[in-house]
N, C-alpha and C positions, 0 to 999 in steps of 0.2 A: 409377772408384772408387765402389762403392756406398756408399747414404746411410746417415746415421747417425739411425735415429730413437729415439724418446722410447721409452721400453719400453711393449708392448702385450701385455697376454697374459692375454684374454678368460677361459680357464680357470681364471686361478689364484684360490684362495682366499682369504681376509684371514685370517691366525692368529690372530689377534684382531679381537672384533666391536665394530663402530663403536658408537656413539650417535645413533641415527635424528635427531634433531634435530640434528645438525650436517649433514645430506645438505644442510636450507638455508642461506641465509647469513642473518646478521643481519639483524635489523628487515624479515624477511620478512612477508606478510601473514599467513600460516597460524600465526607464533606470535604475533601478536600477538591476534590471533582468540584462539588457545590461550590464553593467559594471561589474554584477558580474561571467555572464558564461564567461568575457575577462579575469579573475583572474582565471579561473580555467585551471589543465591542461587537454588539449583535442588531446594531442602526439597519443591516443588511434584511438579517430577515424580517424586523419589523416593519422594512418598507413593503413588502410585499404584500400587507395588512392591511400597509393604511390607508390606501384604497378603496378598500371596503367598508371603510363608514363605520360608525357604530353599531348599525346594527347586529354587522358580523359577530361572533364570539368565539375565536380559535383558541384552543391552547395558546399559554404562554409558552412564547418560542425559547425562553430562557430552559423553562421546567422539558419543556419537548428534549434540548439537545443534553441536558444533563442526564435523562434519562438514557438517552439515544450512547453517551457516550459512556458510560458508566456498564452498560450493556457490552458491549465493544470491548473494554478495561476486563470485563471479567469471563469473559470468553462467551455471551448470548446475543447475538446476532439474528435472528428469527424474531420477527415483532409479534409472531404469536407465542414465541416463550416472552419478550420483552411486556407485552402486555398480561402476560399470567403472573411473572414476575412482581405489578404491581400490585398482585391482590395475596400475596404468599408470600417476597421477603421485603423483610424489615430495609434495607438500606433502601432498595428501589423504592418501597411507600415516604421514605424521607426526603428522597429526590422530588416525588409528584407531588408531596404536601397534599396529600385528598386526593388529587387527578387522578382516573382512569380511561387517558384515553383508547379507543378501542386499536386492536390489532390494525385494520386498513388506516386508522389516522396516523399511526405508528409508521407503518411502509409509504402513507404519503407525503407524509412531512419529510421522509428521509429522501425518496424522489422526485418530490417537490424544491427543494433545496442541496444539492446538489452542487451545486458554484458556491454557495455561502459557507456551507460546511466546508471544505476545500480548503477555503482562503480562511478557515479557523485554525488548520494546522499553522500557517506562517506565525499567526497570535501567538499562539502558545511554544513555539520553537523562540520566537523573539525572547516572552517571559523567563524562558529556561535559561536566555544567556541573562538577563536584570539577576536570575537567582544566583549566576555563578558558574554554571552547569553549562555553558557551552562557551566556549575559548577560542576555536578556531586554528587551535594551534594544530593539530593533525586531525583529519578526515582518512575515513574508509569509506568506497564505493565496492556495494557489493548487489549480487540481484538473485531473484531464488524463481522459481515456477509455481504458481498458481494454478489451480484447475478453473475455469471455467464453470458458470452455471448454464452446462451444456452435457447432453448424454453422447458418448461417441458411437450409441448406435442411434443418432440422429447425426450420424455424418456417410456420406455415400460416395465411393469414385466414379469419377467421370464413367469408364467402362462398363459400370452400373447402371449409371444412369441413361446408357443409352439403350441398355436392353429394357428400361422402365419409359423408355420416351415418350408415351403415350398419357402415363401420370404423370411426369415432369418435365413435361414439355416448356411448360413458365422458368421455373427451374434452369432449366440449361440452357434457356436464351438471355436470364442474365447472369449468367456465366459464360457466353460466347463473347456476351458484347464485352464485360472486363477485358476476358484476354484480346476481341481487337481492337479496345483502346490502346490495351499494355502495349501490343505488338506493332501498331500504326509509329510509336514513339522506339521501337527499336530500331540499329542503323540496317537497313535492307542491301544484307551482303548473298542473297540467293541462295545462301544457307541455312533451309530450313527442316527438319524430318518430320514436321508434320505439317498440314495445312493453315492458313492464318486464321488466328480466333479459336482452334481446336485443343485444349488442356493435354497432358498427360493423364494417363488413364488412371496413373495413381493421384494425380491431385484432388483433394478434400477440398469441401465446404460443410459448413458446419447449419446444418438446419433454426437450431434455438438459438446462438447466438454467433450470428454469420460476422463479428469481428474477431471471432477465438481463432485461434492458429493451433494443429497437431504439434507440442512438443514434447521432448522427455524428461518424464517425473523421479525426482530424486529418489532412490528406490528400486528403478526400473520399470519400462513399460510407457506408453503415450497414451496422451489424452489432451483433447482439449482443454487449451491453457490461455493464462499472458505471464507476463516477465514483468513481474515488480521488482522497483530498482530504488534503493534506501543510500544513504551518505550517512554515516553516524559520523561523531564529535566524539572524539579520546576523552575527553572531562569525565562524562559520567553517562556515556552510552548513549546521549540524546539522538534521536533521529533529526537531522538538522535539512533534509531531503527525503523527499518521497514521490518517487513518479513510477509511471507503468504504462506498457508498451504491448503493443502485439508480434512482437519480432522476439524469436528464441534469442539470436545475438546480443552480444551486450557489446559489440567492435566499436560502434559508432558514439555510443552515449556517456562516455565519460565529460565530452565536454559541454553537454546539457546538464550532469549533475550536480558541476561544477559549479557552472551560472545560476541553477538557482540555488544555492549556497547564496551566492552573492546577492540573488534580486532579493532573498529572507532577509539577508543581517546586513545586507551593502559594505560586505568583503570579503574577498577570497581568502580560503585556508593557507595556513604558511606551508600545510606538505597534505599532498592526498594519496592516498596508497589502494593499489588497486591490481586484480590477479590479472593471468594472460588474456584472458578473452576481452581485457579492452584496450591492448595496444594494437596502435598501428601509426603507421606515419606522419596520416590525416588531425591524429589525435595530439600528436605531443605539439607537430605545430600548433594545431589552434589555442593550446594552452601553457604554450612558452612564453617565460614572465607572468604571467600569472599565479602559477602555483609550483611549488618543488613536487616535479611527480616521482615517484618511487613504484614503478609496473615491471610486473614479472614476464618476462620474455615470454619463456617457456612453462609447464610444470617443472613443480620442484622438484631437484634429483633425475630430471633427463634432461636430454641432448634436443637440442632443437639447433633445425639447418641453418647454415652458416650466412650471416646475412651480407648485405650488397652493402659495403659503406659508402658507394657512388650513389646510387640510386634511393638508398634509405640512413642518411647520415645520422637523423636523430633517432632513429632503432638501434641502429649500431654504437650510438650515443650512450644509450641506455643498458644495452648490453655489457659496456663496459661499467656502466656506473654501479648495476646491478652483480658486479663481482666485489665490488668494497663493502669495507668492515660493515660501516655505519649506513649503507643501504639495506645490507643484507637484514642486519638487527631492527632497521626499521620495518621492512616487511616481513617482517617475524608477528608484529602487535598486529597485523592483519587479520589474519583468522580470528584471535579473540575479542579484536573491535568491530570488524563488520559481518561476523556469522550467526553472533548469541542472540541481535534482535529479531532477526529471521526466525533463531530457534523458537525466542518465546512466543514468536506472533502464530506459528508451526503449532508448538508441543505443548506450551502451557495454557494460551488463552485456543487454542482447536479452531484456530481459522486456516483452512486448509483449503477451501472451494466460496468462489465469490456469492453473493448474496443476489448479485444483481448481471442485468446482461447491456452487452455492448462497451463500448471502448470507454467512453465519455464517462459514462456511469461507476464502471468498477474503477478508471481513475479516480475518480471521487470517493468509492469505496475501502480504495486503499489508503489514500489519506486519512478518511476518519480511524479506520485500522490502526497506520502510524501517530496519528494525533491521541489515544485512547491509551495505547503504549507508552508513551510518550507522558504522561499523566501519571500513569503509574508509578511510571520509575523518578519521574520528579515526588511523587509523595513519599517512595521510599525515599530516596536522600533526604529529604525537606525532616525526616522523622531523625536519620542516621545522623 
């Protein structure tokens, strides 16, 4: 007896046309996405538009960034999968309602807009706190290595470049001229082991994108990189800060991560917690009364040299402070609050290497990064 199956019949029509948005199920990521870049405001990029009169006819900037960020959210970053995307899954055709637009509209709206997308992460960190999701009561500053969209054998040392002088002749003249501005602004103690304006022979410059700095990658080994630098919120993981630097250091920038804490939600955290590589002197002054910092001297489980308490009073401040109970236990939630977003932005969504080049650009890159993540993890609670 043949079997009896469910009805199949590829050909047939629907006499009536569905509602693209029921293709998902509820409390799907893509409409939660949808609904929430309809809540934000985007005055910014439609002044860029209107300009152009009617006869222009761009994408809508609304469907452009839902698209753009939903990409981002699920680990596709390439606007030529973002654009194949619209013709193959189902959630991205819900985002574009019909639209296809092409790959290069794709990559130009996203470096086209730049400063707008940006100042869309502060929107959506605000929302997080209207949802509940960020309190303010403890922050972690944490920063991890990016690679660059840059090949390191498109990087050469100076010593190289002199035996090629004749190809890079353009090349190493503005490289002379940096180091005799740098050098002109040094104090001239007639201590010098090389000539003024002359690099070290190991110093790099990076061909494709001359704002990346040689650093080292989690893993081991160098490459052309920046140092993205995140502030989570103990509530519910929110990324409440997102910036990025070209300096391997993280010494200097705790109290910039700080402020903009403050310039997003207009208040500082009651405690910030943060590992050795951003203490230093400079630091705890400039953010005394401002926030309970809780920073670790040294690594944990060694010795680190004994500090000046004349010369470095609030190190030696914090040294002490950093042997009681209730510091110790605070900088315990550290690793688990400000490492896991790094991992997911790493391991789950596979952003590992920037999409774009130059300093300006991948800061804006890394925002929409942290704003995409950031969505995310608001739709999972919003469902929990």
């Amino acid at each position: 007896m043949a079997a009896n199956y469910i009805t199949y019949e590829p050909q047939q029509m629907l006499l009536l046309p569905e509602a693209i948005q029921d293709w998902l199920a509820e409390g799907h990521l893509a409409h939660f996405i949808g609904d929430t870049v309809d809540t934000l405001d985007l005055s910014a990029l439609h002044a860029r538009y209107d300009k152009d009169g009617p006869r222009n006819q761009p994408f809508h900037p609304a469907m452009m960034v839902k698209v753009l960020v939903y990409g981002y959210a699920t680990g596709v970053f390439s606007s030529r999968k973002i654009a194949r995307k619209l013709h193959e899954d189902v959630a991205f055709r819900v985002l574009a309602a019909g639209n296809f637009p092409a790959h290069r509209t794709i990559r130009e709206f996203r470096a086209f807009h730049l400063k707008e997308l940006s100042e869309l992460f502060v929107q959506v960190v605000r929302l997080a706190r209207e949802m509940g999701l960020v309190r303010l009561g403890t922050i972690a500053v944490d920063g991890t290595k990016l690679k660059a969209n840059a090949s390191r054998h498109k990087a050469m040392s100076y010593g190289h470049m002199v035996k090629a002088e004749a190809e890079l002749k353009a090349q190493i003249e503005v490289l002379l001229n940096k180091a005799r501005a740098a050098d002109e602004t040094e104090p001239k103690d007639g201590r010098y082991k090389r000539p003024f304006g002359v690099p070290e022979d190991k110093d790099q410059d990076n061909f494709t994108d001359p704002d990346s700095r040689i650093m080292p990658l989690a893993g081991g080994g160098f490459d052309p990189a920046y140092n993205a630098q995140t502030a989570v919120d103990e509530t519910a993981h929110i990324i409440v800060a997102a910036e990025l630097i070209n300096n391997a250091s993280d010494a200097r920038e705790l109290p910039t991560r700080v402020a903009a804490v403050k310039d997003a939600l207009g208040a500082y955290p009651e405690q910030t917690l943060a590992d050795a590589g951003y203490r230093s002197e400079a630091v705890f002054e400039a953010l005394a009364g401002c926030t309970e910092l809780v920073v670790a001297i040294g690594r944990e489980d060694k010795e680190h040299r004994a500090i000046n308490e004349a010369s470095l009073p609030l190190t030696a401040a914090m040294v002490t402070k950093m042997k009681t109970q209730p510091a110790r236990e605070a900088y315990r939630r550290r690793k688990w609050l400000a490492e896991p977003p790094n991992g997911w932005i790493k391991n789950v969504l596979g952003f590992r290497q920037f999409s774009m080049r130059g300093l300006h650009r991948v800061q804006a890159e890394w925002k929409l990064v942290c704003l995409a993540l950031n969505l995310r993890r608001m739709a999972t609670m919003q469902v929990a």
